[in-house]
C-alpha positions as CSV (number, residue, x, y, z in Angstrom):
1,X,64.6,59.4,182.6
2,X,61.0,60.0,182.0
3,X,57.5,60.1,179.9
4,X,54.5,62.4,179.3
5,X,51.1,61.4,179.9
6,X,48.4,63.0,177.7
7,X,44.9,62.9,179.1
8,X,41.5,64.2,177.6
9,X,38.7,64.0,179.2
10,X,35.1,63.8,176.6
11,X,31.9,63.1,177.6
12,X,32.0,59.7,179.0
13,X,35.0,58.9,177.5
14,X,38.8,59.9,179.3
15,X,41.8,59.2,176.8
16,X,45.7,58.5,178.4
17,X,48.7,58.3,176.1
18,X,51.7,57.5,177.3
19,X,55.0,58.3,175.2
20,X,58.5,59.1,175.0
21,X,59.9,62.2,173.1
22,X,63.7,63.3,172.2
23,X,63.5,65.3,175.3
24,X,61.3,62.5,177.2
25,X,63.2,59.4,176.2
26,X,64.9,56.0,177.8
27,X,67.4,53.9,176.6
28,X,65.0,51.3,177.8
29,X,62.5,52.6,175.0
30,X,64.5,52.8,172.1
31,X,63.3,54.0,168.5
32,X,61.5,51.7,165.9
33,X,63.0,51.4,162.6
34,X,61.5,54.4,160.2
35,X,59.2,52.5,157.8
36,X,57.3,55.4,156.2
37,X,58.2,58.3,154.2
38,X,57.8,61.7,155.8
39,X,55.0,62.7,153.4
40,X,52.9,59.2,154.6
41,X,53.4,60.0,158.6
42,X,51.9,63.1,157.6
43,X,49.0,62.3,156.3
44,X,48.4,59.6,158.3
45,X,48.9,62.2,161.5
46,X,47.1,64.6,159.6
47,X,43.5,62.0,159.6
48,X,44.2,61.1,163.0
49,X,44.2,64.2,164.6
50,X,40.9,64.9,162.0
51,X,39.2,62.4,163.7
52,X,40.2,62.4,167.1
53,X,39.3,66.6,167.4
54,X,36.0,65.5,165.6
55,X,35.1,62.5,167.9
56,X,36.1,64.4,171.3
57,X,33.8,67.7,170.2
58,X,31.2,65.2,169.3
59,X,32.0,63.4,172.7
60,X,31.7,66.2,174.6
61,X,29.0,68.2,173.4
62,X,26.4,65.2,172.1
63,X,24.6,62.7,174.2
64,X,21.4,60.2,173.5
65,X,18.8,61.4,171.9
66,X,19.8,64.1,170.1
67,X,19.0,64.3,166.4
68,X,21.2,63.2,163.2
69,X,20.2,64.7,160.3
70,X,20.8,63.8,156.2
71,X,19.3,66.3,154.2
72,X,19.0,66.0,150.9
73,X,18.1,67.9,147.5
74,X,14.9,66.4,145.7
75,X,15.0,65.5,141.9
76,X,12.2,68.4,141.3
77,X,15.1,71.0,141.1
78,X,18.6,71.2,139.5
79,X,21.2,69.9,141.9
80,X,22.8,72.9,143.3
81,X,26.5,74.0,142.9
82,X,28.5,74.0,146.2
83,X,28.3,77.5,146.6
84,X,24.9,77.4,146.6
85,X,24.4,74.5,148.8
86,X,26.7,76.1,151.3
87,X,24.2,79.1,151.4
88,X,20.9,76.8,152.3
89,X,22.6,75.3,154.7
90,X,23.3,78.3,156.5
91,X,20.2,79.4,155.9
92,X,18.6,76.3,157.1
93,X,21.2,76.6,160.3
94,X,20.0,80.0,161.2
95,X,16.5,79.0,161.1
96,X,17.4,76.2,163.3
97,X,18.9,77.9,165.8
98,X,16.1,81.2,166.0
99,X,13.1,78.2,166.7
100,X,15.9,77.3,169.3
101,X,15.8,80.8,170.9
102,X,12.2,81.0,170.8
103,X,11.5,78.0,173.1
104,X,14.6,78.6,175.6
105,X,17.5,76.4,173.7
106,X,20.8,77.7,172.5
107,X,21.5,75.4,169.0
108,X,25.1,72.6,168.8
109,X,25.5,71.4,166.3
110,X,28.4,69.7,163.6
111,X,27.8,69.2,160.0
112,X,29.8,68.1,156.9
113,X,28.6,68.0,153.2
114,X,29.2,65.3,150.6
115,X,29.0,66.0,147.2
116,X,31.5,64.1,144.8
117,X,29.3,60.4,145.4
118,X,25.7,60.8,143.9
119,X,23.8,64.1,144.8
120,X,24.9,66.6,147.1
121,X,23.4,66.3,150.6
122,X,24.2,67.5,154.2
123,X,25.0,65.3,157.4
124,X,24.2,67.2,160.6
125,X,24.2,66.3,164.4
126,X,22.1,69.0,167.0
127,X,21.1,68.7,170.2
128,X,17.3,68.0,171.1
129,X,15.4,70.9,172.1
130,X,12.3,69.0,171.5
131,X,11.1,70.9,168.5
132,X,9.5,68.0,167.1
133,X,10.4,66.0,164.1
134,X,7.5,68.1,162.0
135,X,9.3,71.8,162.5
136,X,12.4,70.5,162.2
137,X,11.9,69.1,159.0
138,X,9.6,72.3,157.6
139,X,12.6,74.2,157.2
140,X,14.3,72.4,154.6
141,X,12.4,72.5,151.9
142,X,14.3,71.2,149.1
143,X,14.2,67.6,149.2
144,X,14.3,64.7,151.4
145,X,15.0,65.1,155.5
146,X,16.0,61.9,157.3
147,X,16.1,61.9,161.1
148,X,17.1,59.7,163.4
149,X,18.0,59.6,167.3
150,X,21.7,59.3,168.0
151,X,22.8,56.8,170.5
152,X,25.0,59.4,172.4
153,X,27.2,56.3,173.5
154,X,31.2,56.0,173.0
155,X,30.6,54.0,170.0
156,X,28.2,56.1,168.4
157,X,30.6,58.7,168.7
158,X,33.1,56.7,167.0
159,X,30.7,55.4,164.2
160,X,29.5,58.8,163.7
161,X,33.2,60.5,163.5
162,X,34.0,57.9,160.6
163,X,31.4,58.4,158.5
164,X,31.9,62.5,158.6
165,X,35.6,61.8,157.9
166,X,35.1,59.3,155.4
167,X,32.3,61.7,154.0
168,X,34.1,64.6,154.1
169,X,37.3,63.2,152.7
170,X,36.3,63.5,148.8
171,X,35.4,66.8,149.2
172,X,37.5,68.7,151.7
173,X,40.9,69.7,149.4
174,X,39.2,69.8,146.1
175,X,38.3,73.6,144.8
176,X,34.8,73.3,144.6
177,X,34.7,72.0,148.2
178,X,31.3,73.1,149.9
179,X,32.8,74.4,153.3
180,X,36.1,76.1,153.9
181,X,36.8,73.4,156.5
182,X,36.4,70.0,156.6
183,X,33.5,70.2,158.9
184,X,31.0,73.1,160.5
185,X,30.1,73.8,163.7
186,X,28.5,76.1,166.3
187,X,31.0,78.0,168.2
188,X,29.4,77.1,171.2
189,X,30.8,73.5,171.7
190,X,33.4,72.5,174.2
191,X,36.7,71.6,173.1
192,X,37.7,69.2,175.4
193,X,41.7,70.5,176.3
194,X,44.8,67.7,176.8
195,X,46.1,67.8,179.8
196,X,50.1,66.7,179.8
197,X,52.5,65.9,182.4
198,X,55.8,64.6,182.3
199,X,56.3,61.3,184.8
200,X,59.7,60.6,186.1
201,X,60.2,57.2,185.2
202,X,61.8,55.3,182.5
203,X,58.7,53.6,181.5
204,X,55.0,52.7,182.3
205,X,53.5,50.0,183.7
206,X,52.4,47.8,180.5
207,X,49.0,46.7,182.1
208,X,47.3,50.1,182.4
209,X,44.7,49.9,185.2
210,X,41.6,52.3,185.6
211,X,40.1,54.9,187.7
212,X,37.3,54.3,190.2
213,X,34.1,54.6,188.1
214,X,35.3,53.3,184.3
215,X,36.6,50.2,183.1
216,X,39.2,49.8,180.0
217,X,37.4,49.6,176.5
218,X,40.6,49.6,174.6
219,X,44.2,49.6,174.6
220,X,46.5,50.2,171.6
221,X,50.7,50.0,171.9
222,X,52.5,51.3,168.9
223,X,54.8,54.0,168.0
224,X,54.8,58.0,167.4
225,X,55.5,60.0,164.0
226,X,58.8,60.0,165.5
227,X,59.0,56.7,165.9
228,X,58.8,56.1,170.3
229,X,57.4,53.9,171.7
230,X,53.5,54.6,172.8
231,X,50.6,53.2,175.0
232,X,46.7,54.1,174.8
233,X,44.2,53.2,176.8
234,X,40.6,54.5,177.1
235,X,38.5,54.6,179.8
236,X,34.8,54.7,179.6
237,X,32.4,55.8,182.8
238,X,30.9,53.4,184.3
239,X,26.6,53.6,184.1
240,X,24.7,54.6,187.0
241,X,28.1,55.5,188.9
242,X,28.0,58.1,191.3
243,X,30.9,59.4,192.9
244,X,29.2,60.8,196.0
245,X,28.9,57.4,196.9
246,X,32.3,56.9,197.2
C-alpha cells in the first residue's frame, strides 16, 4: 500500500498534503460517505485551487514592502464601461512598468478589478522599485490612488488572496466581466511547481513534524473530491534562520 505527498514550496511558506488515491489507497484509509453532489465538489475545488494558485504566486513573488494599490475612478467623469476600464489599466500597467525600466527594475505585479459593488475600481500588488509614492500615483489620473505597504508575511498573503477572490468573484463569469481571467498578471512571476511522490506506506504519521528551520502554523485533516482521506500541514521559515549555520 501506499500515499502521495504533494509539496510546494512559496516564499516563506512550504505546503505538504498527504492523500490516498484509487491507485494510492489502504484498506486502513477507507472512503468517507459522499455528502455532496458532483456539481458542489466542483465548485468548491474549483475556488480552492483559485486561491491556492493566487496565494502561492503572491507567496512567491511578493515580500514586505512592496506596494498595494486601489485605484479608483473620481465622480468628475462618467464611470467607465468595463471595456474601457480594462484599457486604462493597461495603459496605466505599461506606464508602470517603462518608469521601472528607466531606473533598472523589471515590474510584478497581480491585479483584479471589481465592478458589480459601488464604482468600478482596480486592486493591484507590484514590487517596490522605489519610485516614490508621488510618480506612482501621477500616472493614474482618473480618480483616487490609495497606497499602502504590504506586509509580505504568510498572512498577508492569505488576507490579500481573499480579498482578490472574494473581489473578483462577482465579476469573473458575468459577460461584461473586466478581464478575460479572473485575475492579471506579469508574465514574469514564478509559479511555484508541486512536487509529488508516492510513499510506500499504508498511512502517515498523524502528528506531522517539521523541517529544520520552520515550525507548523497549521494543520488541516479532511477528505479529497473523491472522498480519501487527507492531511495538510504548512510550514513557515523560521526568521533570522540561516542554514549555513547548520
Amino acid at each position: 500500500m501506499s500515499y502521495r505527498e504533494k509539496t510546494i514550496t512559496a516564499g516563506k511558506v512550504k505546503d505538504v498534503i498527504k492523500y490516498h488515491t484509487a491507485r494510492n489507497s489502504s484498506h486502513k484509509r477507507p472512503r468517507s460517505k459522499n455528502m455532496n453532489t458532483t456539481s458542489e465538489l466542483q465548485q468548491k475545488g474549483n475556488e480552492r485551487r483559485s486561491f491556492d494558485n493566487l496565494y502561492y504566486d503572491m507567496s512567491a513573488n511578493f515580500k514586505a514592502d512592496d506596494l498595494y494599490l486601489t485605484c479608483t475612478y473620481g465622480k468628475h467623469m462618467e464611470e467607465p464601461q468595463p471595456k474601457e476600464a480594462k484599457v486604462f489599466f493597461t495603459k496605466y500597467i505599461d506606464k508602470l512598468r517603462y518608469q521601472y525600466k528607466k531606473v533598472g527594475a523589471v515590474l510584478k505585479y497581480i491585479g483584479v478589478t471589481e465592478h458589480k459593488k459601488g464604482r468600478i475600481h482596480h486592486h493591484l500588488l507590484i514590487n517596490n522599485a522605489d519610485l516614490g509614492i508621488k510618480l506612482i500615483k501621477k500616472f493614474w489620473k482618473f480618480g483616487f490612488t490609495k497606497i499602502q505597504l504590504f506586509g509580505g508575511e504568510p498572512e498577508d498573503c492569505e488576507r490579500l488572496t481573499n480579498y482578490f477572490i472574494k473581489e473578483s468573484k462577482n465579476t469573473f463569469n458575468t459577460e461584461d466581466k473586466v478581464h478575460g481571467r479572473r485575475w492579471i498578471s506579469s508574465n514574469n512571476l514564478i509559479h511555484p511547481e508541486p512536487k509529488i511522490k508516492v510513499v510506500h506506506a499504508s498511512s502517515w504519521q498523524e502528528e506531522p513534524k517539521p523541517l529544520k528551520g520552520y515550525y507548523i502554523a497549521v494543520v488541516k485533516r479532511g477528505h479529497t473530491e473523491h472522498h480519501y482521506p487527507y492531511l495538510f500541514y504548512r510550514m513557515i521559515k523560521i526568521p533570522g534562520y540561516d542554514e549555513d549555520r547548520i
